[in-house]
FISE-438164 format. One record per residue: x, y, z of N, C-alpha, C, O in turn; residue in one letter. Coordinates in steps of 0.2 Angstrom, whole numbers, padded with zeros to 4 digits, always signed. Layout:
// FISE-438164
XYZXYZXYZXYZA ...
***
This chain:
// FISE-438164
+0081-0244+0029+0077-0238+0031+0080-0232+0029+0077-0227+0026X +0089-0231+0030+0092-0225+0030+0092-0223+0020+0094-0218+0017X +0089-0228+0016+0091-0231+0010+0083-0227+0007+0082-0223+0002X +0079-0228+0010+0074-0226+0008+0072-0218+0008+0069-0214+0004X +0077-0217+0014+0075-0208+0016+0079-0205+0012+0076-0200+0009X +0086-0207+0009+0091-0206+0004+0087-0205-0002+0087-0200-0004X +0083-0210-0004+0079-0208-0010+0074-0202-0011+0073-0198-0016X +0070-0204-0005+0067-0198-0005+0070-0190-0004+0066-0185-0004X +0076-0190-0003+0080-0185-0005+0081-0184-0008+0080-0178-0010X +0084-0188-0013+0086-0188-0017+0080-0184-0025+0081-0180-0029X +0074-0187-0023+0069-0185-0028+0066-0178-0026+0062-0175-0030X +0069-0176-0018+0064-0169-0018+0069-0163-0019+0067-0158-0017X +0077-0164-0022+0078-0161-0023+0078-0160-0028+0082-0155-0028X +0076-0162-0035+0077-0159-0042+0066-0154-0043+0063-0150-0046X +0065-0158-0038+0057-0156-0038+0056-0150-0033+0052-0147-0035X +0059-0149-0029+0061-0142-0026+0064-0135-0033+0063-0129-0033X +0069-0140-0036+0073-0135-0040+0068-0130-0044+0067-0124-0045X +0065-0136-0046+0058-0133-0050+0054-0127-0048+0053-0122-0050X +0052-0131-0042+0047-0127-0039+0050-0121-0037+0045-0117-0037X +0053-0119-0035+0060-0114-0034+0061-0109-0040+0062-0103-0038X +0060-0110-0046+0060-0108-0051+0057-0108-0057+0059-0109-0062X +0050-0108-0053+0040-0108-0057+0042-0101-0060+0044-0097-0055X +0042-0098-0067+0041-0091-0068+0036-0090-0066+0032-0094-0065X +0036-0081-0066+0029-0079-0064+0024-0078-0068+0025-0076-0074X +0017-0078-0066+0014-0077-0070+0011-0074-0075+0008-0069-0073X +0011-0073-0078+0006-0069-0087+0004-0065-0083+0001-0066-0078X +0005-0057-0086+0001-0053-0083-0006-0055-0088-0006-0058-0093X -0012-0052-0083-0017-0055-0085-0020-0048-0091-0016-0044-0093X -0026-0047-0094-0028-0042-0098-0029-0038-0094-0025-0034-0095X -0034-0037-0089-0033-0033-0083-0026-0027-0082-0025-0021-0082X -0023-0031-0082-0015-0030-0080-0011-0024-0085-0007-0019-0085X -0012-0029-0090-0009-0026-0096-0012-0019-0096-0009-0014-0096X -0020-0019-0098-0022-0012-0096-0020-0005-0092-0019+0001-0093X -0020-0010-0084-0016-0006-0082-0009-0002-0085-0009+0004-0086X -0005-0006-0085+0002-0007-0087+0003+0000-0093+0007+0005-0092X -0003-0002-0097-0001+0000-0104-0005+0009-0104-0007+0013-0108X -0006+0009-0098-0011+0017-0097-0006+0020-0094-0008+0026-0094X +0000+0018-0089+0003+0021-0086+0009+0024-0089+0010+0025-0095X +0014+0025-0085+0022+0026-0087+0027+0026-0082+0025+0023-0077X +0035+0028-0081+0038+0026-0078+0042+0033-0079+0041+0037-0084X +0046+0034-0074+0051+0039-0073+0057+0033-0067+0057+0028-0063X +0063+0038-0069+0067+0034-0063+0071+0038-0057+0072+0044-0057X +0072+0034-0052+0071+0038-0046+0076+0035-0044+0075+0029-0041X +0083+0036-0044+0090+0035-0042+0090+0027-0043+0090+0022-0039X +0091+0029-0051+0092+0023-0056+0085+0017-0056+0085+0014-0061X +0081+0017-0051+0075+0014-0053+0070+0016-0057+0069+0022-0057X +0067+0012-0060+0063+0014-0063+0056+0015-0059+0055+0010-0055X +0051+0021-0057+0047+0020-0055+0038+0020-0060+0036+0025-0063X +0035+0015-0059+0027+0016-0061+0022+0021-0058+0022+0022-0052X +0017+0024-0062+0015+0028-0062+0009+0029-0065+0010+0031-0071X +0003+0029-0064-0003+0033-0069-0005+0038-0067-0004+0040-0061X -0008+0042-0072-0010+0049-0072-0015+0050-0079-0014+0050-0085X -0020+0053-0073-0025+0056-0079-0028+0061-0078-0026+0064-0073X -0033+0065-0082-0033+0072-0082-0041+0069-0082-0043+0063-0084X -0045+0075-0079-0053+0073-0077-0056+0079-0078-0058+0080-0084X -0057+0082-0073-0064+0088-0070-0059+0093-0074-0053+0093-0074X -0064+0097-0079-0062+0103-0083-0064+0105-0078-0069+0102-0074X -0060+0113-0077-0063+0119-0074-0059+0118-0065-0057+0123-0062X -0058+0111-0063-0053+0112-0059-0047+0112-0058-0045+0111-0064X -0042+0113-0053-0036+0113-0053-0034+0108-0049-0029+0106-0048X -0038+0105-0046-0039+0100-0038-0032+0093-0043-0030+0090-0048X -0030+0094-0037-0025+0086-0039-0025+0080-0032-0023+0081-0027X -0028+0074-0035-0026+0068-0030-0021+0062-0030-0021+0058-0034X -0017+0063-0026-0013+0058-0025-0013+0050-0021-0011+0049-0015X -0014+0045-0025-0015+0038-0021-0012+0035-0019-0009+0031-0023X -0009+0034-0013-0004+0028-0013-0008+0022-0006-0011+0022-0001X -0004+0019-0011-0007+0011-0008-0004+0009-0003+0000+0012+0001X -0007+0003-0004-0006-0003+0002+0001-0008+0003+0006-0005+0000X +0003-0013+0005+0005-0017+0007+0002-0024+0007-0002-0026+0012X +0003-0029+0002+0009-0029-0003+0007-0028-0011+0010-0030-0016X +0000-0023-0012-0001-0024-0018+0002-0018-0020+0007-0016-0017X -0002-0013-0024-0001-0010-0031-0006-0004-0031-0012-0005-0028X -0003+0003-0034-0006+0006-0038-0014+0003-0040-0019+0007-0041X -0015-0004-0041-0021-0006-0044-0026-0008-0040-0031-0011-0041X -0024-0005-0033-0029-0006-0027-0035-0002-0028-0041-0003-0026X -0032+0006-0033-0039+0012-0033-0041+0009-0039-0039+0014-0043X -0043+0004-0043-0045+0003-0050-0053+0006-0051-0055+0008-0056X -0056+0004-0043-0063+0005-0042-0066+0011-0042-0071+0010-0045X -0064+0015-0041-0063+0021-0038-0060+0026-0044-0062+0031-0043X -0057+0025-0048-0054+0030-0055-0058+0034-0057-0058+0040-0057X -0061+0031-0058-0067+0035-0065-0071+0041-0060-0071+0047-0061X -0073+0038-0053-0077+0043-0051-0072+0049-0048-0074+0054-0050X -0066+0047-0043-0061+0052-0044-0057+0057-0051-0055+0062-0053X -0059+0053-0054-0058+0057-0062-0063+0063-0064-0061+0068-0066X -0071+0062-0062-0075+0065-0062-0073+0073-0056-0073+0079-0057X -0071+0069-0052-0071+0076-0047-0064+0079-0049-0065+0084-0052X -0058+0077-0049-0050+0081-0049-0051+0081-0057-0053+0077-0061X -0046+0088-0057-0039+0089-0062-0037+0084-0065-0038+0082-0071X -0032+0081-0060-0028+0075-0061-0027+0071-0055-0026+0073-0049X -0029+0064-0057-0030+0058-0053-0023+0056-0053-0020+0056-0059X -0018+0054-0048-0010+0052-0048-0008+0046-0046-0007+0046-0040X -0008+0039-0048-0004+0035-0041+0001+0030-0046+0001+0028-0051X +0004+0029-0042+0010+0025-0041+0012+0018-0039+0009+0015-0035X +0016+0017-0041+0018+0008-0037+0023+0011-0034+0027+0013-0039X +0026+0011-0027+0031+0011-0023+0036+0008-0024+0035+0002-0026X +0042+0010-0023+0049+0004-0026+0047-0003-0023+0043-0002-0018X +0048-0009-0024+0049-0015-0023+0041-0018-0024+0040-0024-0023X +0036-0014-0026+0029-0015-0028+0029-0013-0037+0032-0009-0041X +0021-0019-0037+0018-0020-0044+0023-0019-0050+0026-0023-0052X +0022-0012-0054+0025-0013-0061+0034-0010-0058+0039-0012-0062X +0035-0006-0051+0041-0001-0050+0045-0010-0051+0043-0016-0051X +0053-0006-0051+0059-0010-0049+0060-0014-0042+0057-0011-0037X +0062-0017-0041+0063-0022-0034+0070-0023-0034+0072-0028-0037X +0072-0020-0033+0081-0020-0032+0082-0025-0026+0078-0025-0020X +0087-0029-0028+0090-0033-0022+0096-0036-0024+0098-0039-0029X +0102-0034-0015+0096-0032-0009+0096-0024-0010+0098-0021-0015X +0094-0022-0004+0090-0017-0004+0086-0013+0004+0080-0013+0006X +0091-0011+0006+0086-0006+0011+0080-0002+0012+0080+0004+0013X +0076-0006+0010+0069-0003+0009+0066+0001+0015+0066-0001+0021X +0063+0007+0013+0060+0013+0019+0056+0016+0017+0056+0018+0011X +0049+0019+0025+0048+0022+0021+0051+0029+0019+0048+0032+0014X +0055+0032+0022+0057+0037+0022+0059+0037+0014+0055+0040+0011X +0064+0035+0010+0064+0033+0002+0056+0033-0001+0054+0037-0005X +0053+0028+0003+0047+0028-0001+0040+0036-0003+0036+0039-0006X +0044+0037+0002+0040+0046+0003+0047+0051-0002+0044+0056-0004X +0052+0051-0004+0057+0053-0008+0055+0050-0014+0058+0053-0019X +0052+0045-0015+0051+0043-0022+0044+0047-0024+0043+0049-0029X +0038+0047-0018+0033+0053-0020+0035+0058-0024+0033+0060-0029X +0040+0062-0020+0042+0070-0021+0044+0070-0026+0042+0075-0030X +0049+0065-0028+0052+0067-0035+0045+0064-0042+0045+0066-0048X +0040+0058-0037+0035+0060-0045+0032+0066-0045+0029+0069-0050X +0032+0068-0040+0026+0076-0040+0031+0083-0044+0028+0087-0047X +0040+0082-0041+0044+0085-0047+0044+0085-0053+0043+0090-0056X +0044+0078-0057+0044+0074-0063+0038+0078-0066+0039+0080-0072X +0032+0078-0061+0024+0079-0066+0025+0087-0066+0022+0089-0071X +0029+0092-0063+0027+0097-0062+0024+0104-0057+0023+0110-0059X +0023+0098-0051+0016+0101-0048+0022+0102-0040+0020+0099-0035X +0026+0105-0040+0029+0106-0032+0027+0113-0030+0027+0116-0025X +0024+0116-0037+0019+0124-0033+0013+0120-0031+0013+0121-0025X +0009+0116-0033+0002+0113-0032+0001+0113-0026+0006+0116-0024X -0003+0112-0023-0005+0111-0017-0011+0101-0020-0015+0101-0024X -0010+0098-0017-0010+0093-0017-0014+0086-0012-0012+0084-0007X -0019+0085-0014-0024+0081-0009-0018+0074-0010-0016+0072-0015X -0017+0070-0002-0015+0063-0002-0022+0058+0000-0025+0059+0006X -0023+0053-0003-0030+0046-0002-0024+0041-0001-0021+0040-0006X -0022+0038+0005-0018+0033+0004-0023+0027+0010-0029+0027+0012X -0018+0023+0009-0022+0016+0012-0016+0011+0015-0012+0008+0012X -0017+0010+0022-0012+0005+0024-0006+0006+0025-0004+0010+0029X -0002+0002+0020+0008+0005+0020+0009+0013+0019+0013+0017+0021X +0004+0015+0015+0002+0022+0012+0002+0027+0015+0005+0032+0013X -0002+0026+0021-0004+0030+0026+0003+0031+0031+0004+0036+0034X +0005+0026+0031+0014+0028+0035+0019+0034+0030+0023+0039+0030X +0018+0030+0025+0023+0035+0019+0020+0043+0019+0024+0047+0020X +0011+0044+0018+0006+0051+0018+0010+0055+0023+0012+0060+0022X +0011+0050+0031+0013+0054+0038+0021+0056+0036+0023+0061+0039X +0024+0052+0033+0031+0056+0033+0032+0061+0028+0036+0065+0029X +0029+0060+0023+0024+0068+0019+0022+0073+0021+0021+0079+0018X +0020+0071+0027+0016+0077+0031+0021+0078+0036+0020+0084+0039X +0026+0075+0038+0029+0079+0045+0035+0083+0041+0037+0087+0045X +0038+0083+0034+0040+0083+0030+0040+0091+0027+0044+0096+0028X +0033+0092+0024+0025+0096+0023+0028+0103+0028+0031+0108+0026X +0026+0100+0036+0023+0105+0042+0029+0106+0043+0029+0112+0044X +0036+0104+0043+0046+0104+0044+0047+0110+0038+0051+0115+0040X +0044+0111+0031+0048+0115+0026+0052+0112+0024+0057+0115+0020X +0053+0105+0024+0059+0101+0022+0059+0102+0016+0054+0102+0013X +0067+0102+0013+0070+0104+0006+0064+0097+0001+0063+0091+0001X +0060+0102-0004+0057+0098-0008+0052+0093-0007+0050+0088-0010X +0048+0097+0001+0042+0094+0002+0036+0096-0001+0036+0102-0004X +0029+0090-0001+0023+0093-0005+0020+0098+0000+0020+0098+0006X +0017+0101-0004+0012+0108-0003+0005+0104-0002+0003+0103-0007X +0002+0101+0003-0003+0096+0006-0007+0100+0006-0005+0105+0009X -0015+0100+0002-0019+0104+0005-0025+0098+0009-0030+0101+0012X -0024+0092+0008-0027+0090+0012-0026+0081+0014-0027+0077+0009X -0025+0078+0019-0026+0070+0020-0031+0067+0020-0037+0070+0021X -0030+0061+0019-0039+0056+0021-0032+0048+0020-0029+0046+0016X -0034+0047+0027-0029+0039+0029-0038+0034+0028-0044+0035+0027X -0032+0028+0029-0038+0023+0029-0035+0017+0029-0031+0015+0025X -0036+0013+0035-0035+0007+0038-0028+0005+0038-0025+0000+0036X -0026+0010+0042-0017+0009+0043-0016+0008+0049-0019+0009+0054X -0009+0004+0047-0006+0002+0055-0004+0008+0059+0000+0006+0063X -0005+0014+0058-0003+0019+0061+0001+0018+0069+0007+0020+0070X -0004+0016+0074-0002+0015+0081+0002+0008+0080-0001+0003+0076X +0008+0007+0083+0008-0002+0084+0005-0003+0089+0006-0009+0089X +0002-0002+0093+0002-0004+0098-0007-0008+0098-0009-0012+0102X -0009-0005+0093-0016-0006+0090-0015-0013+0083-0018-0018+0081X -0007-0010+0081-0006-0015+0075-0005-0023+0078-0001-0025+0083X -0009-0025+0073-0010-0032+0072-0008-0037+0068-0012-0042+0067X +0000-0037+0065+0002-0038+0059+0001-0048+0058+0001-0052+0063X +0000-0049+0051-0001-0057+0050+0004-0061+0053+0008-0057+0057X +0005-0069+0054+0007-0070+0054+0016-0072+0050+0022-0073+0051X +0012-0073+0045+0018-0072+0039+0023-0067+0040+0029-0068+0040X +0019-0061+0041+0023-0055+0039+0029-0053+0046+0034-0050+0045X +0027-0056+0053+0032-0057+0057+0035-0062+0058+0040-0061+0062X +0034-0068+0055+0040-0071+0053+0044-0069+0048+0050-0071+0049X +0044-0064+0042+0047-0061+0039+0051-0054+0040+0056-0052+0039X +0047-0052+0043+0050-0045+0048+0057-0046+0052+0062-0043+0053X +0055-0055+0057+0059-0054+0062+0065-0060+0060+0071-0059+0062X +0063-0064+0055+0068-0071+0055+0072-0069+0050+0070-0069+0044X +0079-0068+0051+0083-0067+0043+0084-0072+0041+0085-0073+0035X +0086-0078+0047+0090-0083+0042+0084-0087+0039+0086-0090+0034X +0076-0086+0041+0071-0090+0036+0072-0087+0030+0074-0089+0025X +0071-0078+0032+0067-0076+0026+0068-0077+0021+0063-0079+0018X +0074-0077+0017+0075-0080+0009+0073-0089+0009+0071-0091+0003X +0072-0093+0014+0069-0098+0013+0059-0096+0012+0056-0098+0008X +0058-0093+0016+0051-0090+0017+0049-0087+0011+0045-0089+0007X +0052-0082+0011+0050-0078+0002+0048-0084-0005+0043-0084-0008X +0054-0087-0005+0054-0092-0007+0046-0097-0010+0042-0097-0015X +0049-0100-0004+0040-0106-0003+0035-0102-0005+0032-0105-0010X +0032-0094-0002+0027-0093-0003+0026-0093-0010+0030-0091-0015X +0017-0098-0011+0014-0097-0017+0008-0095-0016+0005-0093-0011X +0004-0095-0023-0003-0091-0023-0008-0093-0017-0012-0090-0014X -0006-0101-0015-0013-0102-0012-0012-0099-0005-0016-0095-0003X -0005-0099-0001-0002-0095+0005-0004-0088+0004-0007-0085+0009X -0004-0084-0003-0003-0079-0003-0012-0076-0003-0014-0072+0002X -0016-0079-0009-0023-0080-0007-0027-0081+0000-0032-0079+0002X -0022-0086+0002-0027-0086+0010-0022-0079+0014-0025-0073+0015X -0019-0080+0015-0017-0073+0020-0020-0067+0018-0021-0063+0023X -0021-0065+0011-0025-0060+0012-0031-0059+0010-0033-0053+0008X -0036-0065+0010-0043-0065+0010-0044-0066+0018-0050-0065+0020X -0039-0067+0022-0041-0067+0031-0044-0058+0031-0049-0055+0033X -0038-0055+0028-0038-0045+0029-0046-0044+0024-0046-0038+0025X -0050-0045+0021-0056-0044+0020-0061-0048+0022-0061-0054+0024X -0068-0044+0021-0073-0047+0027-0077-0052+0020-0077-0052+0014X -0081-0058+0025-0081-0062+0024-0087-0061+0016-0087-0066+0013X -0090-0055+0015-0094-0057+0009-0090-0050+0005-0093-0046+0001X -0085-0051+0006-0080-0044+0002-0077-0047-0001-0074-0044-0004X -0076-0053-0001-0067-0057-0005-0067-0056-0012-0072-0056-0015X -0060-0054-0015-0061-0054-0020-0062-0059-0025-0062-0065-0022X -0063-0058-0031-0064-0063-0034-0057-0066-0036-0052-0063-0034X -0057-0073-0039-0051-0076-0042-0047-0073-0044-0042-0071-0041X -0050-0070-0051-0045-0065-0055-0043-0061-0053-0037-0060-0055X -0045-0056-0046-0043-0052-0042-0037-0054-0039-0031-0053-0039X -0040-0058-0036-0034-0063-0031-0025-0065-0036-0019-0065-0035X -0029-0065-0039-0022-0068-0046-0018-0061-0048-0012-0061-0049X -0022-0057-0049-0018-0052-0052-0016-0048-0047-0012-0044-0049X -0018-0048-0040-0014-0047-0033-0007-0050-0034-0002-0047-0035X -0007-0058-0034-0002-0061-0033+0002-0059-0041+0006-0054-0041X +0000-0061-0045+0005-0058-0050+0009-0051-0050+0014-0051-0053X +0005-0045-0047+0010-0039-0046+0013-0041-0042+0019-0040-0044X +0014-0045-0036+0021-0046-0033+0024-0051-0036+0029-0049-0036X +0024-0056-0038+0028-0058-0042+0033-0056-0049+0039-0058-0051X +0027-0051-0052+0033-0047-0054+0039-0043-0053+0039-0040-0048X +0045-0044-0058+0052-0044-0057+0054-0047-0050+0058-0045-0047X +0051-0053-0048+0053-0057-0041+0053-0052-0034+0058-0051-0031X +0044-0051-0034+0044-0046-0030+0043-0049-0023+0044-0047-0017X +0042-0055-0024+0042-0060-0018+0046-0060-0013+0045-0061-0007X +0053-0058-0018+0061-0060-0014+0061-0054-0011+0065-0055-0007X +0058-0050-0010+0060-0044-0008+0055-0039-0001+0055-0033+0002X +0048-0047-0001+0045-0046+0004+0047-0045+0012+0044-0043+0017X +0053-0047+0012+0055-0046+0018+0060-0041+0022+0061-0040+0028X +0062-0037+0016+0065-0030+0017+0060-0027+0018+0061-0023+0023X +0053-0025+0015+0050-0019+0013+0046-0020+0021+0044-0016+0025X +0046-0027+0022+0039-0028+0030+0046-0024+0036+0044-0022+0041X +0052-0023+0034+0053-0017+0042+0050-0014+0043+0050-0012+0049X +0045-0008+0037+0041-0004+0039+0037-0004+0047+0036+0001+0051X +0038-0011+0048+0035-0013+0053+0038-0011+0058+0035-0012+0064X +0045-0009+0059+0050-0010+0063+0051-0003+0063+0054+0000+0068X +0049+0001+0057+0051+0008+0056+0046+0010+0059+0048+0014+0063X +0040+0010+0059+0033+0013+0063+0035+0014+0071+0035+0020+0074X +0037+0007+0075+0039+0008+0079+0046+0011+0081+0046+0012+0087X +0050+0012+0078+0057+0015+0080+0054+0023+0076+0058+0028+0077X +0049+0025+0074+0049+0031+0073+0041+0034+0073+0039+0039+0070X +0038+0031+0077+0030+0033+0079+0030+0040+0083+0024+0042+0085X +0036+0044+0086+0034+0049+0089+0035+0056+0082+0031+0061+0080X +0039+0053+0079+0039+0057+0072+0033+0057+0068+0031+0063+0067X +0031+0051+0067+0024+0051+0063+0019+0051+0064+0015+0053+0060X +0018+0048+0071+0010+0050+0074+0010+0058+0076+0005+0061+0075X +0017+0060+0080+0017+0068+0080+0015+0072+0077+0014+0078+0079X +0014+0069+0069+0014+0075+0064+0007+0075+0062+0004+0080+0061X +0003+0070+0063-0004+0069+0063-0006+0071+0069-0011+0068+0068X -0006+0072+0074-0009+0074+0081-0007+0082+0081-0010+0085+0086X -0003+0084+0077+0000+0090+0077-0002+0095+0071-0002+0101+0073X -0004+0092+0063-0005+0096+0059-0010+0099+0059-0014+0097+0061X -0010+0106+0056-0017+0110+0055-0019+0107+0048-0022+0111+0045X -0019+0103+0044-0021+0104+0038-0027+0097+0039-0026+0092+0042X -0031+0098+0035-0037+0094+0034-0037+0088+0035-0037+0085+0030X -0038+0081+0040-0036+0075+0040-0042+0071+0040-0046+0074+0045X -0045+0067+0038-0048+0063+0038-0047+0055+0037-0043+0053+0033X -0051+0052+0040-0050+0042+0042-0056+0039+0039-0061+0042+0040X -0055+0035+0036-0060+0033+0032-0058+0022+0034-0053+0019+0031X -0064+0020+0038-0062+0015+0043-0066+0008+0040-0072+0008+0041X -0062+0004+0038-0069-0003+0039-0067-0006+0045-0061-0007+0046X -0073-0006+0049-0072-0010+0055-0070-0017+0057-0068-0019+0063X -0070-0020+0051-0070-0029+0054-0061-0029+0052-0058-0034+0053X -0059-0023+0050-0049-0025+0049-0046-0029+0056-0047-0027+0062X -0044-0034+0053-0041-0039+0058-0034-0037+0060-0032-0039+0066X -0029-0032+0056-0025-0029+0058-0025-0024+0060-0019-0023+0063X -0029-0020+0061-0031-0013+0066-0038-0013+0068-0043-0009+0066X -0041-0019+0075-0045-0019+0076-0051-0015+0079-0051-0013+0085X -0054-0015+0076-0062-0010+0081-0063-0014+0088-0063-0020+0087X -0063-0011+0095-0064-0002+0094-0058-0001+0096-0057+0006+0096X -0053-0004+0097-0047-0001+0099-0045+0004+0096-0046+0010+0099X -0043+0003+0089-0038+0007+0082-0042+0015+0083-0039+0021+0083X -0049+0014+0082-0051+0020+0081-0054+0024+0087-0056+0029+0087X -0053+0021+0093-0053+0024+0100-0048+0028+0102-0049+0034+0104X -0041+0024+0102-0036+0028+0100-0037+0033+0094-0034+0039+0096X -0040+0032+0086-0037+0039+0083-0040+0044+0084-0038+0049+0083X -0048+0044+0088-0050+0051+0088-0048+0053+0094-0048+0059+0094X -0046+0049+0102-0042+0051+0108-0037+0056+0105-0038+0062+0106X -0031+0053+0102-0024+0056+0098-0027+0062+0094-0027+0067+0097X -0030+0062+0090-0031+0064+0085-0038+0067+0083-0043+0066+0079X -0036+0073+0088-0044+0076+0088-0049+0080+0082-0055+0082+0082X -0043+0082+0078-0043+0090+0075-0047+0083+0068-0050+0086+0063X -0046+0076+0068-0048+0076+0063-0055+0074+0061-0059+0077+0065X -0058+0071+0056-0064+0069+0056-0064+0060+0051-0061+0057+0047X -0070+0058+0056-0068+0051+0055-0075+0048+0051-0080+0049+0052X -0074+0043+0046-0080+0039+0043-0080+0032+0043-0077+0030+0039X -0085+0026+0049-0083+0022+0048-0088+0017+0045-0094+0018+0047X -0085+0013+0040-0090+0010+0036-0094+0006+0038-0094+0004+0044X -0100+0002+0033-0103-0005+0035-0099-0008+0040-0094-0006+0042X -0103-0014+0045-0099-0016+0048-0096-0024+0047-0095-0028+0051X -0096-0023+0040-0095-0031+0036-0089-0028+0032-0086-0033+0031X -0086-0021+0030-0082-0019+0028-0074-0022+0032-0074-0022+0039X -0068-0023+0028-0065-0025+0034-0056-0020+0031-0056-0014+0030X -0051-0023+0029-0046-0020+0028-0043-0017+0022-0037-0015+0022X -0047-0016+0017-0047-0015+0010-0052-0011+0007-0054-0012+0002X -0055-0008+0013-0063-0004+0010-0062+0001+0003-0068+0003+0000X -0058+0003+0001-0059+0005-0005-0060-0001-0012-0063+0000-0018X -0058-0007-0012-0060-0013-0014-0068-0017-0013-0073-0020-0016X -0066-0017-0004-0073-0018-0004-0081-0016-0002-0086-0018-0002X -0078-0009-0001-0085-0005-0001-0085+0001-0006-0088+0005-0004X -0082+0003-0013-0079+0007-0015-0085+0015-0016-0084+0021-0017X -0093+0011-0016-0098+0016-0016-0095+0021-0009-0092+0026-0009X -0097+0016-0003-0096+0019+0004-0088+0025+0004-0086+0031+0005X -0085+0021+0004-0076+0025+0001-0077+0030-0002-0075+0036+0001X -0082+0031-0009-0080+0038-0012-0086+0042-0007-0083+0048-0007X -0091+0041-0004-0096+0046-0005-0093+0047+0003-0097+0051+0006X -0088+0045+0008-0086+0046+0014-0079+0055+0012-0079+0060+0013X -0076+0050+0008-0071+0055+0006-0073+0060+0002-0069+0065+0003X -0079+0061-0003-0080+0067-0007-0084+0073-0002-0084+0079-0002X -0087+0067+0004-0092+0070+0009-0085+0077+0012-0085+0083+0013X -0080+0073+0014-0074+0077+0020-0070+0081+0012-0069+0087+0013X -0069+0079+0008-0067+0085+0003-0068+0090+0001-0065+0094+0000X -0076+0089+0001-0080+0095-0006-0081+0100+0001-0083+0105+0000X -0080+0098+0009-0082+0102+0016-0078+0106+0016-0079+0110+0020X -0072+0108+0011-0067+0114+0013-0066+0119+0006-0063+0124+0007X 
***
């Protein structure tokens, strides 16, 4: 018996080694497109990714995107063109350890960093006279608030905010509702390099087809080229540094929710209700309780954590609705 288990050891570990060291995959055409429209500056030796296009002649309006957790810049793909039609200039970014940026490891990932990597692309383009619209979504929406407490402080080398619009973010924890994965990675150190590891497309597929509603899923291709920006430069390995976020919301929520409960400048929430990580009615009971001054839009109620994906009509004509108002 002890003879057999031997073997079968024996055989699961050159097929582990393997499976351990699958490259990643091909970026797709999609991707490439992406890839090959953008560009890169470096931000304390990293390389970071960036697109930027020029739109609306005759304005000056500038919008800034930032994303989600754990994808990409290529979260607003939907959404470009029509934002190109209204703004100046359309801006967004891959965050260090996301999509095309560098993923340094290891690496203390934060978001406070991650809000220093805005400021230096908004230096890089130009625009630190600008006054400055932020559209972020999810992880985004934590990075936007440390921009704004940042903004309302005078701090050395903050943006000139002329207006917010969050959207489906973990902002309260006490609302948040994070996966199961992601607190096993958050809290396990001695898994998490075995954890990072294992995870493949099908784990990674079903966990975040749970976060959209059920006739929103993306398609295949979508789904692949999700997992492909994180796989890029082994972005995998590094899912378990960037998930403290989770740890930084709450070791710094009087900071960041303060800043939004506190600022005068334009804020608006644009909500799909079925998000299983911030769920209705709690999430938004709480933001208009806290957060009076702002204004809120919530969507379909088949909409769920990625509404600028899956409702992207609903998304622009909510946010141009709270824009074009000031």
């Amino acid at each position: 018996m002890r003879e057999w288990w031997l073997l079968v050891g024996l055989l699961c570990i050159p097929l582990l080694a393997v499976y351990l060291h699958i490259p990643p995959p091909q970026l797709s055409p999609a991707l490439l497109t992406w890839r090959s429209a953008g560009a890169f500056f470096t931000f304390r030796s990293n390389n970071i990714f960036y697109r930027e296009t020029y739109g609306a002649v005759g304005s000056s309006d500038v919008v800034i995107l930032l994303h989600g957790f754990p994808t990409s810049s290529l979260d607003w793909y939907k959404i470009w063109e029509p934002l190109n039609q209204r703004f100046n200039r359309v801006i967004a970014l891959d965050f260090l350890g996301f999509g095309f940026s560098d993923k340094p490891r290891p690496h203390r990932y934060s978001i406070f960093e991650q809000a220093s990597v805005v400021e230096a692309l908004v230096s890089h383009l130009g625009l630190t006279e600008q006054r400055v619209n932020l559209l972020s979504h999810d992880y985004g929406d934590t990075v936007a608030l440390e921009l704004l407490y940042r903004s309302d402080h005078n701090r050395t080398g903050h943006l000139t905010i002329n207006s917010l619009c969050l959207s489906n973010g973990g902002i309260f924890p006490e609302t948040h509702h994070p996966r199961f994965l992601q607190k096993l990675l958050k809290d396990s150190s001695f898994l998490s390099p075995v954890l990072t590891r294992l995870t493949n497309y099908m784990v990674f597929s079903k966990g975040l087809g749970d976060v959209f509603g059920p006739y929103t899923q993306p398609t295949d291709a979508e789904f692949f080229d999700m997992w492909t920006g994180v796989r890029f430069n082994d972005g995998n390995l590094v899912m378990d540094s960037i998930l403290q976020f989770i740890n930084q919301r709450d070791e710094h929520r009087d900071r960041w929710v303060g800043a939004l409960t506190s600022t005068f400048i334009p804020v608006h929430m644009i909500y799909g209700p079925l998000d299983p990580v911030n769920p209705h009615p709690q999430f938004i009971f709480l933001y208009q309780k806290l957060v009076q001054r702002s204004t809120v839009s919530v969507l379909d109620e088949h909409i769920s954590h990625y509404p600028q994906l899956e409702d992207p009509t609903g998304f622009l004509n909510a946010y141009f609705s709270f824009i074009n108002a000031f």
